[in-house]
N, C-alpha and C positions, 0 to 999 in steps of 0.2 A: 863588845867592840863597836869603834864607830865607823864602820866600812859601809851599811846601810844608807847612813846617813850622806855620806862621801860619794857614796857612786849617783846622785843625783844632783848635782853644781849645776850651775847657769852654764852657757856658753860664754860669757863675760869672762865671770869669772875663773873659770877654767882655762882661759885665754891670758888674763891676767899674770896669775900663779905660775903660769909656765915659762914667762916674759921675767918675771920677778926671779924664778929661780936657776936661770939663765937656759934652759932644758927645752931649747927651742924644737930639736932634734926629734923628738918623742909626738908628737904632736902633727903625724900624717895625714894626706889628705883623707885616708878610710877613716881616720878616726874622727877627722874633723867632721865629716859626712854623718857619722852616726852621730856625735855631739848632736849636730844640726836636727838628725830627727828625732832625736831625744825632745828636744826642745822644741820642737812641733808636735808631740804627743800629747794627747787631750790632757793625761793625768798632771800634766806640771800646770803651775797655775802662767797664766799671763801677764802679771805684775812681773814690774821690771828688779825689782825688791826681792831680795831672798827672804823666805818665811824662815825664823828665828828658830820656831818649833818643829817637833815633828806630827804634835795633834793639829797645829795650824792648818799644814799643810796635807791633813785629811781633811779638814774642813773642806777646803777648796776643792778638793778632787769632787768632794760630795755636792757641791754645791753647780760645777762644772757637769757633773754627770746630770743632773736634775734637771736643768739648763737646755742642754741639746741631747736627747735621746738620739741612739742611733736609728737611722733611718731604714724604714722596712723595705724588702727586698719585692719587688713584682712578685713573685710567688707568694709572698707573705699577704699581700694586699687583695690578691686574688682570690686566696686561701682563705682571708676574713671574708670577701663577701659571699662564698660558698657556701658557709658558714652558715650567716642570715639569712638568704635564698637560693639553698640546696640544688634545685630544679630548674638546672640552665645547662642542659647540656653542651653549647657551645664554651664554657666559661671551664668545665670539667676537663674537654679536650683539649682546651689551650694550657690548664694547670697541668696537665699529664706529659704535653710535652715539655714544658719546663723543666719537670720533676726527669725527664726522661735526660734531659740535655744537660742538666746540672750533671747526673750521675751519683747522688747525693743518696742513699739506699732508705735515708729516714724520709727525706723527704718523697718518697717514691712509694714507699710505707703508708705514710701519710694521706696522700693522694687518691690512691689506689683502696685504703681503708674505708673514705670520706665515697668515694665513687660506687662503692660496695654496698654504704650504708646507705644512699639514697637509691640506685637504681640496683637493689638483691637479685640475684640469679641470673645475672645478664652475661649470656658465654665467654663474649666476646672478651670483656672484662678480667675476669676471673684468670686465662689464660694469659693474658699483657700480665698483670699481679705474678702468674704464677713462673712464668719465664726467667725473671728474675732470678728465682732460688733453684734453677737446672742444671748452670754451669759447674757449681764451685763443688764439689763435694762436702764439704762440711756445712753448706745450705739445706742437705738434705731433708735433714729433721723441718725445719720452717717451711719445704712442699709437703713434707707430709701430713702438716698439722694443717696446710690449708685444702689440702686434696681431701684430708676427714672433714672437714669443715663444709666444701660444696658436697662433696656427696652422698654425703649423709642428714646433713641438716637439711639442704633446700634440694632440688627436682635437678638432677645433672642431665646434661644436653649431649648429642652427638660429638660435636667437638669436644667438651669438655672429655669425655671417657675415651675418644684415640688419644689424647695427652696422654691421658692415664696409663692407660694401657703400653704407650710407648714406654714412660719413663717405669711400669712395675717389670716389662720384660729387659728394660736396659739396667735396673737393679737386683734383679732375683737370680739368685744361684745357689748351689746347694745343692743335695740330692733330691730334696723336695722342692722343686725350683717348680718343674713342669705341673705339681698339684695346686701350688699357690697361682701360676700363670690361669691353670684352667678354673678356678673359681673366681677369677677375675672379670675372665672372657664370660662366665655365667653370672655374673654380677651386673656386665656391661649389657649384654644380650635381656634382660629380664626387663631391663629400663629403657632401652632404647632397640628391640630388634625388631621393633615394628614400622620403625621410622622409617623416609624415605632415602635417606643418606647415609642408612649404616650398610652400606655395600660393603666398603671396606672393615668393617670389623666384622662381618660375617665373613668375609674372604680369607682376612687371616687368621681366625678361627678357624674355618677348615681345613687350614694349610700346616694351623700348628697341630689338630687332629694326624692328619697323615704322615706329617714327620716326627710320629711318636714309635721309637724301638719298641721292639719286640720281640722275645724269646719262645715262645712256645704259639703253638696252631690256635688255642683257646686266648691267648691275646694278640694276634693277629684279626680273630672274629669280634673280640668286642672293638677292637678302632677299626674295624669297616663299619658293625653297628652305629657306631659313633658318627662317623664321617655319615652315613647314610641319613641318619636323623636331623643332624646337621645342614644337608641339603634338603632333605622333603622339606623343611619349616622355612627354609632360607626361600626356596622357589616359589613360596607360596604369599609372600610379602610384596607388596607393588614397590619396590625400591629400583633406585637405577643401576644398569646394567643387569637384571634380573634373568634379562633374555642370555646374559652370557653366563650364571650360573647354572642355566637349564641346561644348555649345549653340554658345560661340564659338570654337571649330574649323570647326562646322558651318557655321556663317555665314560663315567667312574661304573652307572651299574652295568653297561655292555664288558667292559674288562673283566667285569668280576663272575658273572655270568648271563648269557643272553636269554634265555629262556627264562632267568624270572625278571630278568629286566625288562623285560616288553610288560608282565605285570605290573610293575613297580610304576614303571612312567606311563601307563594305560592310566592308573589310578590317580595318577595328579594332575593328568595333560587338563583336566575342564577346570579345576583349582589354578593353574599357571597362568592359563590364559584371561582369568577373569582378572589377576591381580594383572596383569599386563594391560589389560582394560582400564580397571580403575587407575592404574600409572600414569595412562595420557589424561585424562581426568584430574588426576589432582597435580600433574605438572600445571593443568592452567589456571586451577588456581592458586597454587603456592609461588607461580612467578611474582605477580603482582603483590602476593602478603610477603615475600622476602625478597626484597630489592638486596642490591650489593651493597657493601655499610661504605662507605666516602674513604677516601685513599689515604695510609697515612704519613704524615709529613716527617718521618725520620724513619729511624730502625725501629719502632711503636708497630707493635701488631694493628690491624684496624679493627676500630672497637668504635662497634653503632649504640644507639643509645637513646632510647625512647624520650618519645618530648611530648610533650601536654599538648591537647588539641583547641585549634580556636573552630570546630565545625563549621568550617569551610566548605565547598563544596568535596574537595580534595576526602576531607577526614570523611566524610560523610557516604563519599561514595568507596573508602577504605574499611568504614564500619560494615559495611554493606558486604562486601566482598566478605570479611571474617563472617558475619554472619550466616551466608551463604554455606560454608565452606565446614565452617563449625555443623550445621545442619544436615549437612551433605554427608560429616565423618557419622551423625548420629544415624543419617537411615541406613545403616551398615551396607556401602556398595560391594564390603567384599562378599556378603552373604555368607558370614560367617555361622556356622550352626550351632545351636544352643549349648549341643554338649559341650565346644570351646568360647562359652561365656565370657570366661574369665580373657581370652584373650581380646575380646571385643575393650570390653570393660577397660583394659590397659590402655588399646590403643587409643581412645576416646581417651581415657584420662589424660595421658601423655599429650593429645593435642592441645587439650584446655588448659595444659600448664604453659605449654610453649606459648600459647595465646595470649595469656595473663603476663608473660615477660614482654611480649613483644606489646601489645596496647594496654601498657602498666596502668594508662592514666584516662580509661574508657571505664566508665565503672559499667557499661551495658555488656562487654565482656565477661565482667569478673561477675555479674551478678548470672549469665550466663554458662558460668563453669560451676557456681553455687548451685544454682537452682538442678543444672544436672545430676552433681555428685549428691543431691539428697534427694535426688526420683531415685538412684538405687541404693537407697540405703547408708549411705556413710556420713551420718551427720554432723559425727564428729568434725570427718574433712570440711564438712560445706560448712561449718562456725570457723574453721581453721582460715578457709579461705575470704570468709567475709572478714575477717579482722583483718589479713594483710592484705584487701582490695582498700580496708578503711584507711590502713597506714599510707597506701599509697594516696586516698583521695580521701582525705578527710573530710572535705565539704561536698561527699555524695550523698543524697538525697535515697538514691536507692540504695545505696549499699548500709548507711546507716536505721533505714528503717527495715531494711531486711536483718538485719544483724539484730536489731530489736526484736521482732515478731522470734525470730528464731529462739533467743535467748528467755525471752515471756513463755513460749510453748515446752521450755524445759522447766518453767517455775523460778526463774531465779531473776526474782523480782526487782532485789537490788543492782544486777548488773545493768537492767535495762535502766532505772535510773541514772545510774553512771553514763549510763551512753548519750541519753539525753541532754543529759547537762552537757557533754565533755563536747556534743554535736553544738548544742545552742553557744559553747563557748568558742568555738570553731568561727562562726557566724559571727559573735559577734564582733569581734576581732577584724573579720574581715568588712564588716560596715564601718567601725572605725575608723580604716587604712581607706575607705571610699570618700567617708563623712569628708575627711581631712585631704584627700586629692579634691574635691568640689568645694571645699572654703577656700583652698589654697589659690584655683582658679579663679574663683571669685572675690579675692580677697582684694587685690587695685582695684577692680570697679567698684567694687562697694565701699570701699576706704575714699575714692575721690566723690563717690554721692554722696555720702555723711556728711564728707565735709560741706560740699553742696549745702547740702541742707542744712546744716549748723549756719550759715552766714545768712541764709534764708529763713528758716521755719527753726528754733530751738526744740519745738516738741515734736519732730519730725524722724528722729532718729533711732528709736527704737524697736522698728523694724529690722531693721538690718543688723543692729547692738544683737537684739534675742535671737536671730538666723546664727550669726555666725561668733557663738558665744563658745567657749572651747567643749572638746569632749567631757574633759574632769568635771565640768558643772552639773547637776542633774539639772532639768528645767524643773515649771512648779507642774501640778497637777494638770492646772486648767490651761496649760498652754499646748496648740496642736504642733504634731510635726509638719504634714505634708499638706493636703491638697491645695485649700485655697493659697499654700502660700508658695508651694510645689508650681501651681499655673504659674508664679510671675519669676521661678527659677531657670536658669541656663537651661537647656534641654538636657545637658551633662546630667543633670539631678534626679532625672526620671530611673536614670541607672538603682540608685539608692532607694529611690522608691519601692521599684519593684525586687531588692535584695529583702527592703521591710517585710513586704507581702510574704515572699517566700521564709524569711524568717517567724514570722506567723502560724505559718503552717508546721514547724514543729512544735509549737508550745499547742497547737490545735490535738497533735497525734498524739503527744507529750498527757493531757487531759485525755485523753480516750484509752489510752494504756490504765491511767488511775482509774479512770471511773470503770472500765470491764477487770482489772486487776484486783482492785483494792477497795472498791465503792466510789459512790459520789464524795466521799471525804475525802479523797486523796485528790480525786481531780478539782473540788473547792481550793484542797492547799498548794496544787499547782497554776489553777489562776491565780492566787494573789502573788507568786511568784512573777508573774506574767505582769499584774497591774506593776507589781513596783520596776519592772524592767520600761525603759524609755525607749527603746527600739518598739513594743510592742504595739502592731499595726490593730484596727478597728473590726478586724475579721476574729481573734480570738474575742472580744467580746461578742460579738454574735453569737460565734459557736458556745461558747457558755451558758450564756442566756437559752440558747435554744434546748442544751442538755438538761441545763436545771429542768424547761418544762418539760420535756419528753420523757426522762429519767427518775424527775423528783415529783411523781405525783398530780403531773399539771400543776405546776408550785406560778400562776403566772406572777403572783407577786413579786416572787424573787428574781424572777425573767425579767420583769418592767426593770425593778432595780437595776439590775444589770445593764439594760438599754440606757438608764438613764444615767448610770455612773460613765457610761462609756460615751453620753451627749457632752458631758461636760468637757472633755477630752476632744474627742471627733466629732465634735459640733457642725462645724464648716466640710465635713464630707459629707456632699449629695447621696453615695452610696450607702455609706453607714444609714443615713436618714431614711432614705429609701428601704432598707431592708428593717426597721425600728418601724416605718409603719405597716408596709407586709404585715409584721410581726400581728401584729394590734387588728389589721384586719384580717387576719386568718382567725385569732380566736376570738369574732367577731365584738372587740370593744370597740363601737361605732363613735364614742364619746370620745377618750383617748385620742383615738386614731385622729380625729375631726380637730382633737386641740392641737396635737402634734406636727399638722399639719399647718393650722393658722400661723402656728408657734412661730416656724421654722422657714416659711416660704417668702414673706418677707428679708431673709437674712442673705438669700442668694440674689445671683445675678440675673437676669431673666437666662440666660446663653445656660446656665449652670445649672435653673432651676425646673427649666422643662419636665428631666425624669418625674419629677415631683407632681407638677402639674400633669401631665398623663396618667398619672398614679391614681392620684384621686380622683380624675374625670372620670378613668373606669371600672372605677369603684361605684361611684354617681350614677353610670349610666345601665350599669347593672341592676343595682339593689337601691338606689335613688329613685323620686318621680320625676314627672318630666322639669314640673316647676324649678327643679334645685340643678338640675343639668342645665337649661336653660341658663339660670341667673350664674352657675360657673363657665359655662363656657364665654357667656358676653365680659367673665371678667379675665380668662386669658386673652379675648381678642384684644382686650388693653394693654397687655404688656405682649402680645405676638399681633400685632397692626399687619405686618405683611402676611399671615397667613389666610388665606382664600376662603369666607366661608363653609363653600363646598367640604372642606377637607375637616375639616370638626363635625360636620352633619353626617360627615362616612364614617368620621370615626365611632359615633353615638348607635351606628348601624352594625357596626362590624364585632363579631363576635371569635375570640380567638385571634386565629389571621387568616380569617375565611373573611375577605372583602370583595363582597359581591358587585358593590358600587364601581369598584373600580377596575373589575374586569369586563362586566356586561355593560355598564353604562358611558363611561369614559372612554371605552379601548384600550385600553393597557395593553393586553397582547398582539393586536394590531401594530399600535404604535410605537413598542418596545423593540431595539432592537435585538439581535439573537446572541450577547456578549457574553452568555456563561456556556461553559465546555460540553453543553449536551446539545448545544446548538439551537434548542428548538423557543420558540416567541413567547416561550407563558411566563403565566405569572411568579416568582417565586414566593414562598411563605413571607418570607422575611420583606417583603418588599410592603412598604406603607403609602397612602396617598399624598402622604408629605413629600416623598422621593418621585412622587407620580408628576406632583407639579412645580415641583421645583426642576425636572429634567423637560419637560414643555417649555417651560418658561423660559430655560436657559436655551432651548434650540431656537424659539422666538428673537431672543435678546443676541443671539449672534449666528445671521445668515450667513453662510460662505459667500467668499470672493471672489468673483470672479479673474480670474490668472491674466497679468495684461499680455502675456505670450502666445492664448489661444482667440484668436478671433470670436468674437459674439455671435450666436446664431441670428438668424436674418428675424425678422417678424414674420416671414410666412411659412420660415423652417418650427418656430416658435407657436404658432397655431398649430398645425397640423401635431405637433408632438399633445398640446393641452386637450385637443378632438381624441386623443388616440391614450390617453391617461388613463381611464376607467374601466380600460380595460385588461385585465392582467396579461402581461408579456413572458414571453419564452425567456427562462434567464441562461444566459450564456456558459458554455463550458468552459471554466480554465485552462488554457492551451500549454503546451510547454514552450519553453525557454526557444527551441529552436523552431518550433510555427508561429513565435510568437516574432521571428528575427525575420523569416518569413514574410511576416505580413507586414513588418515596416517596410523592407524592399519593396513589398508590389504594394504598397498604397503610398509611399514616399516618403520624404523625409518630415513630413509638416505632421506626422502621426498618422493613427488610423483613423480613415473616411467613416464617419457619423451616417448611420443604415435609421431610415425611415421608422423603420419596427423593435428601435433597440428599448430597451427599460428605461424607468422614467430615472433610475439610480444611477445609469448607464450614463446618460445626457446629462444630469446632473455632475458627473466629475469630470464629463468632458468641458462643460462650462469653464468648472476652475481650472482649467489649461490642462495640458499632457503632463503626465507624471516623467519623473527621470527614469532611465534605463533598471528595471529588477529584476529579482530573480524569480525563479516561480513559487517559491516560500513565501515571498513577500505577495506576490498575487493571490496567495490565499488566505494571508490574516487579512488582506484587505475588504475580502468576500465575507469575512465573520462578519463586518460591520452592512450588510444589505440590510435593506425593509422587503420585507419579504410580499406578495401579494394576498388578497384575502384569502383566496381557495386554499393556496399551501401554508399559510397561516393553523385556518380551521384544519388542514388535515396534519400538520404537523402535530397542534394540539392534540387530536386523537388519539396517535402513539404512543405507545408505552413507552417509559422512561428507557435510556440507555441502560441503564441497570441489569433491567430485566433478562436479557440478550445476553443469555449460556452458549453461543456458539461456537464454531473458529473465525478467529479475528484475522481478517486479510489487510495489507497495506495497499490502499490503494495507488501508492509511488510503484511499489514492485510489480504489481498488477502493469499497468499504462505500461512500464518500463519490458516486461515481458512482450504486449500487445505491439510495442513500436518495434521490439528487437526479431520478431517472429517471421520468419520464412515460410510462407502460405506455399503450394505448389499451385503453378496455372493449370486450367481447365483441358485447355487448347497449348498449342507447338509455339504462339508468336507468346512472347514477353512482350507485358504492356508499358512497362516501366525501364525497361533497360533500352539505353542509348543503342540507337543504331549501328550495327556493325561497320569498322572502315573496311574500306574497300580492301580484297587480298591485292596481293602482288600479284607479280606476272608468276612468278617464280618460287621455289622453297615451301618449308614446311606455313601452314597456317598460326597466326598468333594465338597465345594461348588463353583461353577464355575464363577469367577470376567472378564472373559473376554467383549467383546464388544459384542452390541446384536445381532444377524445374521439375524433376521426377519423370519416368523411364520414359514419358513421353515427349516431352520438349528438349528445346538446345539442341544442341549439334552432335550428332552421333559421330563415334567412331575413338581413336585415341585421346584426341583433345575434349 
């Protein structure tokens, strides 16, 4: 039939036809209206032309559909980028209420799947999903399959099992209704009745205990045994509202009989009260680890949802707090007794899973719930939980090389392999996605200096061509990545550097698996792994080179090899060079070492090449004569002109960093200020004569200012103060905030009046004018920076380090703050300090007197 064909006319022609066959009549406005969107419909073509055929006119459909694809919906767009990076929890919430407002069931499906698969075992979660399928009855089956699904596969929660629990009492009936109810409640209770928040399913547990029939006297006794049991365990859990299942414990065993209830609660009253104890206890610190989850924006249950940390101060003092808390559950505060092990055991367990959901993405956590669960033995668990720490944070460092050791110590050599690799491919992925955010940024400036330099210099450009050459190319052998070309990069770039290093140190641990695994042959066939990789930083040759010798027999030939295959590479790092000739002079080849250093010293900057030069001076001045120390030192003061004689002839002296010269000779500790936290004037190890006179020089090179706001001392206030210098002065006490407001009142408003006998540190800051109004914090970082006098100098130095000092530690704020707040009683009947009384009246009772109490013998006796 050709009725197919027929029922798709132009609107022309359709208008035409009806015109021609006089059949005006037929042709209403509904139908004209539907012609109309007929003929707006994508599938007809747009040619004013009717297509002849009817394959024609799939062509055109086909080619129209190809053309403009339908346009994706916000949730669809959303949906793709969740996709590629999963772990945005704000991106999740916003797709879920979409999915929620659409009311679409696949896409809610969808949503709620995708949210499941990145953040697993998250309560909150689970129940939004499972709500879903509670209304309808015929959804049944789809809760059941996901209520097997959480509580069986993964660690079910409090909230998770009252759903439960509700919805298996609001579907169970039958005769066996009440046995399937009660192995429920002992399914729920076994997983979570140690919690803090299962008040309510122990409540209705006992409630559904009591309201169990009964026919005979012998089951009347076992549902009071029941209910009994039921409370002893329940009362003895620090959970909320505890104190009010005591009360009704106490009233269930007085009803049933008094005489062995005074036993019964004799025997728990010191068990109740200690979990009542640890309650207030871990109320403070479960506030802070479980904040309330953010409110949510429709009919959506609220659902929180861990987010990756940037160790902030925030996350850091949040890591802290679990850790605390985690610690606190391990030193059992309920003093729980051996013979109920196992219920310790639970309760620790059960915290460390809740742990692991709520800081999904701390791997110090998860490595923390590992290393527990395999001090008591379940080491199955603790491989269990380092693979889903690794799923969550695949670029952890601990949790991947924990996961390794683990899996080494069971013999399954190829797993740890896999790991390796699957770890190093992790990394390198993510240096990629860095590599290409630092070209990206530097790719206009660098694109307009090339040009630069093409109109300038033609062979000028290949700097910047080999920097920023795409990932897909390997470079050649002899070409380096970083340092010297690292100094003349964005400061951006130092990011990537140090991802190198750290990438380094797996192919390092990667090599020490093989060679304690499998020999020195396995760790060989993982270095050359390593050379052919282009990320690989100059520290795993080291470490090889150093294995071969340690390992392979003092093999140094193979070790130099190694140094040298890795010069040709990391030539231009100081570091690597430095540690190449270490090398040479530990196992004293004095030749070598002496070439390598000619070689290579030349090739830096001087700013760059110092390590280098101090290297071999003290090597020189060690195991050299004098003559070769001598002629090297006169040739760094060629390329270091500003460094002070003095300071190379201390160094020729100094053995270790025991620098005599410059504590006994110089003054160092004298003349040092007190600016590291033990407060006291010495030397520290670390400190060199180079930093001795470059911090002289630099106090020379810039005297303070005199403040044009404080007047200058006179010349003869200015003598007496230089007569009175040599001599050590009382240094002043820190005053508080309010003697200190005090004494501008009574010295006036121009500051405080400058005292004959003040320090010379004192008159020195009064020079540079009056400081602005501070507080008394600020008065005393101001005091870290005194010079201290010679006496208290020398006897500072005496003292033993703060270290040492096992005692109680006092604050001196609370102290002073006690000493100001403290009511002394007088000696004597007169107050020296309280204002003179006013005069009474003629008349009435006397006023009543608010002062402080003077004790039985002062103040005014009688009523008042």
């Amino acid at each position: 039939m050709s009725e197919p064909p027929s029922a798709e006319p132009k609107l022309e022609e359709s208008t035409s036809m009806s015109i021609d066959d006089g059949d005006k009549t037929e042709l209403s406005p509904e139908l004209m209206t539907a012609l109309r969107q007929l003929q707006a419909a994508p599938q007809f073509s747009s040619t004013p032309t009717p297509t002849p055929t009817q394959p024609a006119s799939q062509e055109s459909i086909a080619v129209k559909h190809e053309s403009t694809p339908p346009p994706q919906s916000e949730w669809d767009r959303l949906r793709a980028q969740l996709r590629e990076k999963p772990v945005d929890a704000d991106g999740w919430l916003k797709l879920a209420d979409m999915a929620e407002d659409s009311g679409d069931i696949e896409k809610i499906k969808d949503t709620y799947e995708g949210m499941l698969e990145t953040y697993p075992n998250t309560p909150s979660v689970q129940i939004a999903y499972l709500k879903h399928f509670l209304d309808d009855p015929s959804q049944f089956g789809q809760a059941e399959a996901l209520f097997r699904r959480f509580l069986l596969r993964t660690t079910p929660s409090v909230e998770l099992l009252k759903f439960y629990l509700t919805y298996i009492r609001r579907v169970t009936n039958g005769p066996n209704a009440r046995e399937v109810i009660r192995k429920c409640y002992d399914f729920a209770l076994g997983h979570i009745g140690q919690d803090k928040d299962s008040f309510e399913i122990w409540q209705d547990y006992i409630n559904f205990l009591k309201a169990g029939e009964t026919n005979t006297t012998w089951e009347e006794q076992q549902k009071m045994d029941a209910v009994r049991k039921a409370y002893q365990h329940a009362v003895q859990i620090p959970m909320e509202n505890v104190k009010r299942l005591w009360e009704e414990y106490q009233e269930f065993e007085n009803g049933l009989n008094r005489i062995t209830a005074k036993k019964f609660i004799s025997d728990l009253t010191e068990a109740h009260m200690q979990a009542r104890t640890v309650l207030n206890q871990l109320q403070e610190h479960l506030t802070v680890l479980f904040p309330p989850p953010p409110p949510p924006r429709g009919n959506r249950p609220a659902i929180w949802l861990p987010r990756p940390p940037t160790f902030n101060q925030n996350d850091k003092a949040l890591v802290q707090r679990w850790r605390l808390y985690l610690k606190w559950e391990e030193s059992n505060p309920l003093e729980i007794e051996e013979k109920d092990r196992a219920t310790l055991l639970q309760r620790i367990q059960s915290v460390y899973r809740k742990a692991v959901v709520r800081m999904r993405y701390y791997s110090e956590i998860w490595y923390m719930a590992y290393a527990w669960t395999n001090s008591i033995g379940k080491v199955d668990d603790a491989i269990a939980l380092l693979k889903a720490g690794i799923e969550a944070n695949p670029a952890s460092f601990v949790l991947n090389f924990a996961y390794a050791e683990a899996v080494e110590l069971q013999g399954n050599f190829a797993e740890v392999h896999a790991t390796y690799e699957r770890f190093l491919e992790v990394l390198r992925k993510d240096l990629e996605v860095v590599e290409e955010r630092v070209n990206s940024s530097t790719s206009s400036s660098s694109s307009i200096g090339s040009q630069n330099s093409q109109k300038t210099d033609p062979n000028a450009m290949d700097v910047s061509s080999s920097f920023l050459q795409p990932p897909s190319q390997t470079p050649s052998p002899n070409s380096s990545f970083a340092t010297q070309v690292a100094d003349e990069k964005p400061p951006k770039s130092k990011e990537l550097v140090d991802k190198r290093t750290d990438y380094g140190i797996v192919y390092i641990m990667y090599m020490r698996f093989g060679r304690r695994a499998e020999g020195l042959k396995s760790a060989r066939n993982i270095f050359g792994k390593a050379r052919r990789d282009r990320w690989t930083p100059w520290e795993v040759y080291e470490a090889a080179a150093l294995m071969e010798y340690h390992c392979g027999n003092k093999d140094v030939q193979v070790a130099s090899r190694i140094f040298e295959k890795g010069m040709e590479t990391f030539g231009d790092e100081v570091e690597f060079v430095l540690r190449y000739l270490g090398f040479l002079i530990s196992i004293n080849d004095e030749n070598n070492a002496r070439a390598l250093f000619e070689r290579v010293i030349g090739t830096f900057a001087p700013e760059k090449a110092r390590p280098l030069w101090e290297r071999w001076a003290r090597y020189e001045y060690q195991y050299g004569d004098l003559a070769a120390a001598q002629k090297l030192e006169k040739r760094i003061s060629e390329v270091y002109p500003n460094d002070p004689p003095i300071k190379r002839f201390a160094e020729r002296h100094k053995y270790l960093n025991i620098d005599a010269i410059a504590v006994r000779d110089l003054g160092f500790v004298i003349g040092r200020q007190p600016a590291r936290a033990n407060g006291s004037g010495l030397l520290a190890r670390a400190d060199t004569l180079q930093t001795i006179m470059a911090s002289t020089q630099q106090q020379k090179e810039t005297p303070p200012a005199p403040s044009a706001s404080k007047r200058a001392a006179s010349p003869e206030h200015r003598r007496r103060d230089e007569s009175r210098g040599d001599y050590p002065s009382k240094r002043q006490r820190p005053t508080s905030p309010v003697r200190e407001r005090d004494r501008d009142w009574r010295d006036g408003r121009d500051g405080p009046r400058r005292r004959h006998g003040s320090p010379a540190w004192e008159r020195e800051r009064e020079r540079e004018g009056p400081p602005p109004r501070r507080n008394f914090k600020e008065d005393r970082e101001e005091d870290k920076g005194v010079v201290l006098p010679n006496v208290l100098s020398w006897f500072i130095g005496m003292l033993p380090a703060a270290s040492a000092f096992d005692g109680p530690v006092f604050r001196t704020d609370d102290l002073m703050q006690v000493f100001r707040n403290a009511v002394i009683p007088a000696t004597s009947s007169t107050r020296a300090r309280s204002p003179p009384p006013a005069p009474r009246p003629a008349g009435g009772r006397p006023p009543p007197d608010y002062g402080p109490y003077q004790g039985p013998g002062g103040g005014r006796r009688g009523r008042w």
